[in-house]
C-alpha positions as CSV (number, residue, x, y, z in Angstrom):
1,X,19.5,24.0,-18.9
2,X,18.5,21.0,-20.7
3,X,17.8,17.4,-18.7
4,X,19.8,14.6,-19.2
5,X,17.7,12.5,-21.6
6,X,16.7,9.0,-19.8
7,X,18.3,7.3,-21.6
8,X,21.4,7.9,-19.2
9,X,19.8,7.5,-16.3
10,X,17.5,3.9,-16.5
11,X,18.3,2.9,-13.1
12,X,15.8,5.8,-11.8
13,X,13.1,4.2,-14.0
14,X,13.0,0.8,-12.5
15,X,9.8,-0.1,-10.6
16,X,7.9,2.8,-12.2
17,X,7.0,1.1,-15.7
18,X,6.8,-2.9,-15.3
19,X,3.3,-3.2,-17.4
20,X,1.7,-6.2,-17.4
21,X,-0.4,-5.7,-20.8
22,X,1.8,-5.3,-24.2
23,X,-0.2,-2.0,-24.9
24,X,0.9,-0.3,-22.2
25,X,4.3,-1.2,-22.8
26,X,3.9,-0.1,-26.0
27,X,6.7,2.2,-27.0
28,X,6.1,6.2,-26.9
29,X,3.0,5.5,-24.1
30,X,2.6,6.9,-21.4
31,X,-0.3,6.0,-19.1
32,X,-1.7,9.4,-17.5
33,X,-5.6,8.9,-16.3
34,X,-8.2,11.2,-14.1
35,X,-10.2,10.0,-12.0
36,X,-13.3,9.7,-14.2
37,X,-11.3,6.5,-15.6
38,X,-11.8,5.2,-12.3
39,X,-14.2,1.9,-13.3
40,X,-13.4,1.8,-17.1
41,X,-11.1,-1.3,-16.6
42,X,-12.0,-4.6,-17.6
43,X,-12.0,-7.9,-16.0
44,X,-8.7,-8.3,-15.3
45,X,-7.3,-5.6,-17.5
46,X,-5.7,-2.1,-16.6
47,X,-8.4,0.8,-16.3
48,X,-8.5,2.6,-19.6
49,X,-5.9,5.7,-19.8
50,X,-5.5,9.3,-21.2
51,X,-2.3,8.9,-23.1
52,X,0.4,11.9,-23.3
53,X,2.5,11.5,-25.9
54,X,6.5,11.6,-24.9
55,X,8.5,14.4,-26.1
56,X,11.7,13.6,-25.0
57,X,14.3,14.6,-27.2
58,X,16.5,11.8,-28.0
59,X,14.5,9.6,-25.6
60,X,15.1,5.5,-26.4
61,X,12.1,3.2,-26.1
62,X,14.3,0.6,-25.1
63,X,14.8,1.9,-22.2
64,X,11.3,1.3,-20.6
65,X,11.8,-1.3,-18.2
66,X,9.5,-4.9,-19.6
67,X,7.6,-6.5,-16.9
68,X,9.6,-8.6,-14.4
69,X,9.2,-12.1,-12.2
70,X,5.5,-11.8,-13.4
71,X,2.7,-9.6,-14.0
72,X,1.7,-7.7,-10.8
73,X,-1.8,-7.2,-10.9
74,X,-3.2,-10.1,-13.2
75,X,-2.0,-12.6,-11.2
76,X,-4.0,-11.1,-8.3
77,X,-7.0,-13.2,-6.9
78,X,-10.5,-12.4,-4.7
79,X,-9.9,-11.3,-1.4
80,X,-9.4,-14.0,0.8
81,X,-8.4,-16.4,-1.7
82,X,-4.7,-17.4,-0.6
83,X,-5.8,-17.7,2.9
84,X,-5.5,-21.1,3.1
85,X,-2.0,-20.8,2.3
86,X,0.4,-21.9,4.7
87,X,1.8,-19.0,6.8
88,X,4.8,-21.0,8.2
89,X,5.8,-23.0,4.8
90,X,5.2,-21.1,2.0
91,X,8.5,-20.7,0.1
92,X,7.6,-18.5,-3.0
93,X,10.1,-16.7,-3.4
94,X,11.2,-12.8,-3.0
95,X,8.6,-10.4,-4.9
96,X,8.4,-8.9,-8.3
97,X,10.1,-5.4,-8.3
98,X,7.5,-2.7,-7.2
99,X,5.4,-1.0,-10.0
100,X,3.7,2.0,-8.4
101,X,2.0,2.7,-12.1
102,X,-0.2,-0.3,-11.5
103,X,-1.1,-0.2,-8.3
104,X,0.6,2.5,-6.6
105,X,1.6,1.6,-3.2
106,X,-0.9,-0.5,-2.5
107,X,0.2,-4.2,-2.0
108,X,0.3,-6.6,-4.8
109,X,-2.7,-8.6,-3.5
110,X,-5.0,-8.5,-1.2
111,X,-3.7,-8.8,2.0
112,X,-4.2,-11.9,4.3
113,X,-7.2,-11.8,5.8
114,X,-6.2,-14.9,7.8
115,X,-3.2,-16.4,8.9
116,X,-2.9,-20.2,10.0
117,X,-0.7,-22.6,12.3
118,X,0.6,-20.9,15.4
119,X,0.6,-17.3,13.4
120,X,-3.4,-17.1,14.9
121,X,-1.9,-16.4,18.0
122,X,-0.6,-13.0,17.3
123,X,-3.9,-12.6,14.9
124,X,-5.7,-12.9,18.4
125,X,-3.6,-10.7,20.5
126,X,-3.7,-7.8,17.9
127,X,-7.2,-8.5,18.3
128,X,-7.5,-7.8,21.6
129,X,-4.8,-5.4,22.1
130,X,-6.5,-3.5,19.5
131,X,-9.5,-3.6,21.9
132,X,-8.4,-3.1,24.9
133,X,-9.3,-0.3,27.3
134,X,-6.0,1.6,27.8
135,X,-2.1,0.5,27.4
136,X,-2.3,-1.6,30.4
137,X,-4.8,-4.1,28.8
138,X,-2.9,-4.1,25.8
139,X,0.8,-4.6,28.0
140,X,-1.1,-7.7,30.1
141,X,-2.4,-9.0,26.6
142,X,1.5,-9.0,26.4
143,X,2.9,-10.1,29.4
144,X,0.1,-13.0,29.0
145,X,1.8,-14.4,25.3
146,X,5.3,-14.0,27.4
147,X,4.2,-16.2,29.9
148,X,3.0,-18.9,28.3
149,X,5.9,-19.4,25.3
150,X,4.0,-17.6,22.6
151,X,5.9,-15.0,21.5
152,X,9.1,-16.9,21.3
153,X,7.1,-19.7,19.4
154,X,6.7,-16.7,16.9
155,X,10.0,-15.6,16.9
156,X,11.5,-19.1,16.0
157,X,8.6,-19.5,12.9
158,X,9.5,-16.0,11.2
159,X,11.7,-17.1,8.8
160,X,9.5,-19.4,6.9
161,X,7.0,-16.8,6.1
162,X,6.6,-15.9,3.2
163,X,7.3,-12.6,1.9
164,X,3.3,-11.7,2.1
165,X,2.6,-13.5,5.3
166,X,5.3,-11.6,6.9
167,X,3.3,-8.2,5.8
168,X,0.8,-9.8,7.2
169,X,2.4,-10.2,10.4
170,X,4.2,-7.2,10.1
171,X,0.5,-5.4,10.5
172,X,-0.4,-7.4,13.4
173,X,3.1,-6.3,15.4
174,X,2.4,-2.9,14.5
175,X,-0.8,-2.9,15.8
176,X,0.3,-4.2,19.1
177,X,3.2,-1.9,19.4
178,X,1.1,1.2,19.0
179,X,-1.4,-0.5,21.2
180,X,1.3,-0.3,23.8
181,X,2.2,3.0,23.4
182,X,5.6,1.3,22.0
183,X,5.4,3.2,18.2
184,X,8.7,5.2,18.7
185,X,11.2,2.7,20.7
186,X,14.0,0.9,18.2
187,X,13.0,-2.7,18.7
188,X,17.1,-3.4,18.7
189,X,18.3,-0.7,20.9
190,X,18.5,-1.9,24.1
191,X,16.9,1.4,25.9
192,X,14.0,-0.7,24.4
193,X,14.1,-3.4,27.0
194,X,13.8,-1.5,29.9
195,X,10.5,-0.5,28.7
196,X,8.7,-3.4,26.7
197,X,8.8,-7.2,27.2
198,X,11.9,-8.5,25.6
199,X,10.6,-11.4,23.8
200,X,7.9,-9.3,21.6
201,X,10.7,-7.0,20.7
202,X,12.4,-9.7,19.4
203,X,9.6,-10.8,17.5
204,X,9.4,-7.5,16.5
205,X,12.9,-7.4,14.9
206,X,12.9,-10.6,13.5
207,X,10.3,-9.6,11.1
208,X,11.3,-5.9,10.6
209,X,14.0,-8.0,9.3
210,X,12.2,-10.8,7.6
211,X,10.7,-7.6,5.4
212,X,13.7,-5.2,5.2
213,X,11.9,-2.8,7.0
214,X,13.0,-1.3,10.6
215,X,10.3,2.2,10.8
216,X,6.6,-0.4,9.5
217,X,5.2,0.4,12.8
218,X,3.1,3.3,10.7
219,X,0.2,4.3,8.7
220,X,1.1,2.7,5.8
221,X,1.1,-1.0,7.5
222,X,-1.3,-0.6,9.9
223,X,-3.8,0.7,6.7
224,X,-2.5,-0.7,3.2
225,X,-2.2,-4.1,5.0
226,X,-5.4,-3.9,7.2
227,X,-8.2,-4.0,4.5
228,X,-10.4,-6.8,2.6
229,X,-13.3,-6.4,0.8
230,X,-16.9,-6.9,2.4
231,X,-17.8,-9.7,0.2
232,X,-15.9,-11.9,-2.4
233,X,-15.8,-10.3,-5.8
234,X,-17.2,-12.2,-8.7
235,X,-14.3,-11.8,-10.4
236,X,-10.1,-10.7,-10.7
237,X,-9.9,-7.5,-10.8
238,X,-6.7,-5.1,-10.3
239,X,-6.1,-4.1,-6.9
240,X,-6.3,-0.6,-6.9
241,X,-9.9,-1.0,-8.6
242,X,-10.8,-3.8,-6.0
243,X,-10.1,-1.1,-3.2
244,X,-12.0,1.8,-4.9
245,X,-15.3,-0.1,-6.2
246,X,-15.4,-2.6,-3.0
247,X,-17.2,-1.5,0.2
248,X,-13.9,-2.7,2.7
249,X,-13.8,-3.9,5.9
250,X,-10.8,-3.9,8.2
251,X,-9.0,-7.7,9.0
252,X,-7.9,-6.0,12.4
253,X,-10.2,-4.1,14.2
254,X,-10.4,-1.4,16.9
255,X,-13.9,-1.8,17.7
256,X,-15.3,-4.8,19.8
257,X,-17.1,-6.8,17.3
258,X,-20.4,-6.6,17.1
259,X,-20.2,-2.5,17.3
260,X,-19.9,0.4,14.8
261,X,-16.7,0.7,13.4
262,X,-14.4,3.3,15.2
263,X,-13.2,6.6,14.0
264,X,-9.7,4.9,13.8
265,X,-11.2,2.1,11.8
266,X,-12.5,4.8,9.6
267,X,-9.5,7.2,9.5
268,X,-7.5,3.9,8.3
269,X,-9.9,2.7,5.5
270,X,-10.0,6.3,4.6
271,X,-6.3,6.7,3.6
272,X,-6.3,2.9,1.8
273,X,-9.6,4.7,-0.1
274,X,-7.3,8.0,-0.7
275,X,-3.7,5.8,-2.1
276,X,-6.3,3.1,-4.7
277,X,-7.6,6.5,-5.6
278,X,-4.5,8.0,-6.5
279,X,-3.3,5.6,-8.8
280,X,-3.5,8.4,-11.3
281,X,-1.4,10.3,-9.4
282,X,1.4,8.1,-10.0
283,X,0.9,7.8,-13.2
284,X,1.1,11.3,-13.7
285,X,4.4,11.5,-11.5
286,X,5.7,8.4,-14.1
287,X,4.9,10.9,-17.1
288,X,6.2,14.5,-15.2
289,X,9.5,12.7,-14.8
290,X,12.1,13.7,-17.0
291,X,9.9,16.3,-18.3
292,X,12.0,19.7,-19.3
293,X,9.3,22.7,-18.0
294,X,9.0,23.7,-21.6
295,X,7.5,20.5,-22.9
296,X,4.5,21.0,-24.8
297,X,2.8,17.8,-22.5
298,X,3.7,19.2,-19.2
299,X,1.0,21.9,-18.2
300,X,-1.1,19.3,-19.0
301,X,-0.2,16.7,-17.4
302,X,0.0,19.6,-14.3
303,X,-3.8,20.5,-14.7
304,X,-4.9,16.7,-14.9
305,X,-2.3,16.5,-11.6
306,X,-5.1,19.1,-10.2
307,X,-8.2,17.4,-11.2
308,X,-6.8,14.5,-9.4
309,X,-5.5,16.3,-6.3
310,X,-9.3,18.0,-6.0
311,X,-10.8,14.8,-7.0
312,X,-8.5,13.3,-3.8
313,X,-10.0,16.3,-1.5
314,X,-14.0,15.7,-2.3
315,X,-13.1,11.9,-1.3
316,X,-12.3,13.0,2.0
317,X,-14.6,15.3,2.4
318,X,-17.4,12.7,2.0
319,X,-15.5,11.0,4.6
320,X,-15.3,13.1,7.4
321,X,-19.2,13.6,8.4
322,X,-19.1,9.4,8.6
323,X,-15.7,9.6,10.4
324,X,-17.2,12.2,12.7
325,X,-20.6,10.1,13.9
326,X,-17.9,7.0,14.7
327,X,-17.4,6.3,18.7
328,X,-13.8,6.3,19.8
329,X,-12.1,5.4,23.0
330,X,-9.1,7.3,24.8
331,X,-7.1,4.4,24.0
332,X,-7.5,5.0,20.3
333,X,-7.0,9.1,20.3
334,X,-3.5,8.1,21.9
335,X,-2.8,5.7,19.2
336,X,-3.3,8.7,17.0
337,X,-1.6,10.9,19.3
338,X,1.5,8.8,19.3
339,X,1.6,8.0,15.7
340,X,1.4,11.8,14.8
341,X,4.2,12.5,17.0
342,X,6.5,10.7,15.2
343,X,5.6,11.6,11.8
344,X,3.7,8.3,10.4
345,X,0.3,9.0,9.3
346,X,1.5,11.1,6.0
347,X,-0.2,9.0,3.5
348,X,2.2,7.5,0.8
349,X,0.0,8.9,-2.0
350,X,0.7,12.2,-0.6
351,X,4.5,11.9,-0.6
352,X,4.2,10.5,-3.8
353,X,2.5,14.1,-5.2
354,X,5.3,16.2,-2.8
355,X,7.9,14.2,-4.9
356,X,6.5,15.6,-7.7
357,X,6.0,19.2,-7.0
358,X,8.4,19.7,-4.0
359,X,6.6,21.9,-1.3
360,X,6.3,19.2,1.6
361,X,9.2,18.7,2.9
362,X,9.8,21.2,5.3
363,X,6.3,21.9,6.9
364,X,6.3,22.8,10.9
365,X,6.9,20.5,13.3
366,X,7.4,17.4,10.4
367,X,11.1,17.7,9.5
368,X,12.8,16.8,6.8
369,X,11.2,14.8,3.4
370,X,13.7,11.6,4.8
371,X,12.0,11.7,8.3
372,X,8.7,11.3,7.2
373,X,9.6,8.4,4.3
374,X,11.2,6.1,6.7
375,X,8.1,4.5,7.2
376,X,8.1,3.1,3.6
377,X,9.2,0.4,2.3
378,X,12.9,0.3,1.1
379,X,11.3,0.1,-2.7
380,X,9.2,2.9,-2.3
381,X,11.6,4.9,-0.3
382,X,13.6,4.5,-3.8
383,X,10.9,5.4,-5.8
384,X,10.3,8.6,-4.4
385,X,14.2,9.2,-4.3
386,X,14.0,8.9,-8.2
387,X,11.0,11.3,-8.8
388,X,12.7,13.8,-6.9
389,X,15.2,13.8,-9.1
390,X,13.6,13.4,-12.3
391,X,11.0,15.5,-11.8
392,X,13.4,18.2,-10.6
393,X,13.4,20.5,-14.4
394,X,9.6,20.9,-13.4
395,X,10.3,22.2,-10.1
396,X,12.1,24.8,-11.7
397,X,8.6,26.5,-12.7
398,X,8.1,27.7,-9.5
399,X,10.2,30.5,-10.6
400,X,9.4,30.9,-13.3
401,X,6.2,33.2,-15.1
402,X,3.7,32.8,-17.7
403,X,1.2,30.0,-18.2
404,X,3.2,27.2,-18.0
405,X,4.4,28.2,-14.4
406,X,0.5,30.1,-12.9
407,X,-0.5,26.0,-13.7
408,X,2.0,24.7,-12.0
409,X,1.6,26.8,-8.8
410,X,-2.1,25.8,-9.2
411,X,-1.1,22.3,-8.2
412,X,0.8,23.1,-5.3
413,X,-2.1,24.6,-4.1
414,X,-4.2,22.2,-4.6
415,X,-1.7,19.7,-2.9
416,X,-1.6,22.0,0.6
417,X,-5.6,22.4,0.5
418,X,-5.4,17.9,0.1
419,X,-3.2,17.7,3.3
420,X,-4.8,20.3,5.0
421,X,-8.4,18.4,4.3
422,X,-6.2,15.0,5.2
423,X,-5.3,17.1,8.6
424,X,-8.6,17.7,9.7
425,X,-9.7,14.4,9.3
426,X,-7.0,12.9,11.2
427,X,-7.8,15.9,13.9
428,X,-11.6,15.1,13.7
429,X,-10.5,11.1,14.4
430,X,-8.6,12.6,17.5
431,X,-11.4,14.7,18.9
432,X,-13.1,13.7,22.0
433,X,-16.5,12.4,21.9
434,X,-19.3,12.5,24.6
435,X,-19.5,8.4,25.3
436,X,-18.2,5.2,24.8
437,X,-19.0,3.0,22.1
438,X,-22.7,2.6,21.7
439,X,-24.2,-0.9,22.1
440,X,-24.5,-3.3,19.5
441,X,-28.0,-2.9,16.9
């Protein structure tokens, strides 16, 4: 059967093609890179790309969507260098729709690596929840904000954040929530307040609200929003290639400072390494979509969607034996515990690749696709949405023989040996460890 041509369908392309640079927007491009292209950008340019040339019959150029409310990427600055910005009166506006070929789903900028005003209140209690012993350090780092006005202090400032300062508070909440072993309670439902203080879960909803997003409490915001570069780079570069070539730190840490960096510190930086990484792999979803199975261009964008994928799974690898010398607490292996539990630390990168070849949704003990995308954002809940359906003639290979469909079984593969390598890192973060956390160099 024959795909609609895109034409018909624009809607599903919206947020995948917003290019900031006229050559990418070029008509009949396609941006498809490996992960050799990695460092090839420029200064403030996109990285260079492997092009695949569309072969859609009947296909309009018109109907790639032209960058919206801004570039996304060029506009970006050095870590660090909107911190000064005011976290209770900024008023810029709602964000530029999401374009996960430029940055995947990494945020726009860097995220805030300070916040100001009364905000560095909740900065220092996800500090030291994030620290504490066990739950009941965290709860009395709690109570402590309840009793003296903090929280609702908070809760009356939320709506003049602005939309990136409320990420960044958004990571901060979710850091105390899992902190407090409070990662699965609706903050609205009112079985809620018989178990946690009443006036954080209001903060809580006020900016779950404030962002449009109920399920953040997740890997996704307590990584992609908990990173900044060790030192100030020299110059603007796009985000995803700040992330890979920077040595990162996280803004929020689980390790007193002064000490080595934990194994949840670690797991975390890992998966923001593993999603700037898999830019490509978005790319490559961006050009698979729409794509009948008998396309010339599709087995090879499916073996470059296997170099990446294998590319992806030596990147971990070369994290784990680091990962596995980091101290952990008991407090931290139930953060994990708790997280994994309720299905939020799949990686977004690795949902974006399931969207693509459709063999993830189903695996024991994780439920349905839905269940496990409800930590996104709204706009990348979409996007997803959209690649499952356009990428839906490719699927049909899987039953298929010859060539065409041994390659793309070859990249289902190599997506279940990524999650399985992604699994025993997260299982190697978990693992006990014979003593606390060493004392300071």
């Amino acid at each position: 059967m024959t795909p609609t041509p895109m034409t018909t369908t624009p809607d599903a392309r919206l947020a995948i093609r917003a290019r900031a640079t006229p050559e990418a927007s070029a008509p009949g491009t396609t941006a498809t890179a490996g992960p050799r292209d990695a460092t090839a950008g420029g200064a403030g340019g996109r990285p260079a790309a492997h092009r695949i040339p569309p072969a859609r019959t009947g296909a309009d150029p018109a109907v790639r969507i032209p960058a919206q409310g801004g570039p996304a990427v060029a506009t970006a600055g050095p870590a660090g260098a909107t911190d000064a910005a005011s976290a209770d009166g900024d008023a810029s506006g709602a964000p530029a729709p999401h374009d996960p070929c430029a940055h995947g789903f990494l945020p726009e900028r860097p995220p805030v690596r300070s916040m100001i005003g009364t905000w560095t209140r909740l900065d220092a209690m996800a500090r030291e929840a994030a620290v504490a012993p066990d739950r009941a350090g965290a709860l009395a780092v709690v109570e402590r904000a309840h009793r003296a006005d903090e929280l609702t202090a908070l809760r009356q400032r939320v709506s003049r954040l602005s939309p990136r300062n409320a990420e960044a508070a958004a990571m901060r909440v979710a850091v105390i929530a899992v902190s407090c072993g409070w990662s699965a309670l609706d903050p609205q439902a009112p079985a809620a307040r018989e178990v946690a203080n009443e006036a954080f879960l209001e903060l809580w909803a006020a900016i779950a609200h404030r962002i449009d997003h109920d399920q953040f409490v997740a890997l996704p915001t307590l990584a992609l929003h908990n990173w900044a570069p060790e030192r100030k780079p020299r110059r603007h570069i796009p985000i995803d290639q700040l992330a890979r070539t920077e040595q990162l730190v996280p803004i929020v840490r689980w390790a007193p400072e002064g000490q080595p960096l934990s194994r949840l510190d670690r797991l975390m930086l890992a998966a923001t390494r593993l999603e700037a990484h898999g830019i490509w792999l978005f790319r490559l979803a961006d050009t698979l979509a729409g794509r009948a199975p008998d396309d010339s261009s599709t087995p090879t964008a499916l073996r470059r969607l296997v170099r990446i994928q294998h590319a992806l799974r030596a990147q971990l690898h070369s994290e784990a034996a680091e990962l596995a010398a980091a101290p952990a607490t008991d407090q931290q292996r139930a953060v994990l515990g708790a997280l994994a539990e309720q299905g939020a630390l799949e990686p977004p990168v690795l949902q974006a690749a399931d969207a693509v070849l459709g063999i993830g949704g189903r695996r024991l003990g994780e439920g349905r696709r839905q269940h496990l995308r409800r930590h996104l954002p709204a706009q990348h809940r979409a996007w997803l949405s959209a690649m499952d359906r356009h990428c839906a003639p490719v699927r049909t290979l899987a039953h298929r023989g010859g060539p065409d469909a041994a390659v793309y079984r070859e990249a289902q593969e190599s997506l279940i040996a990524l999650r399985r390598t992604y699994t025993a890192l997260v299982h190697t973060a978990a693992a006990p460890t014979p003593g606390p956390f060493p004392e300071a160099a």
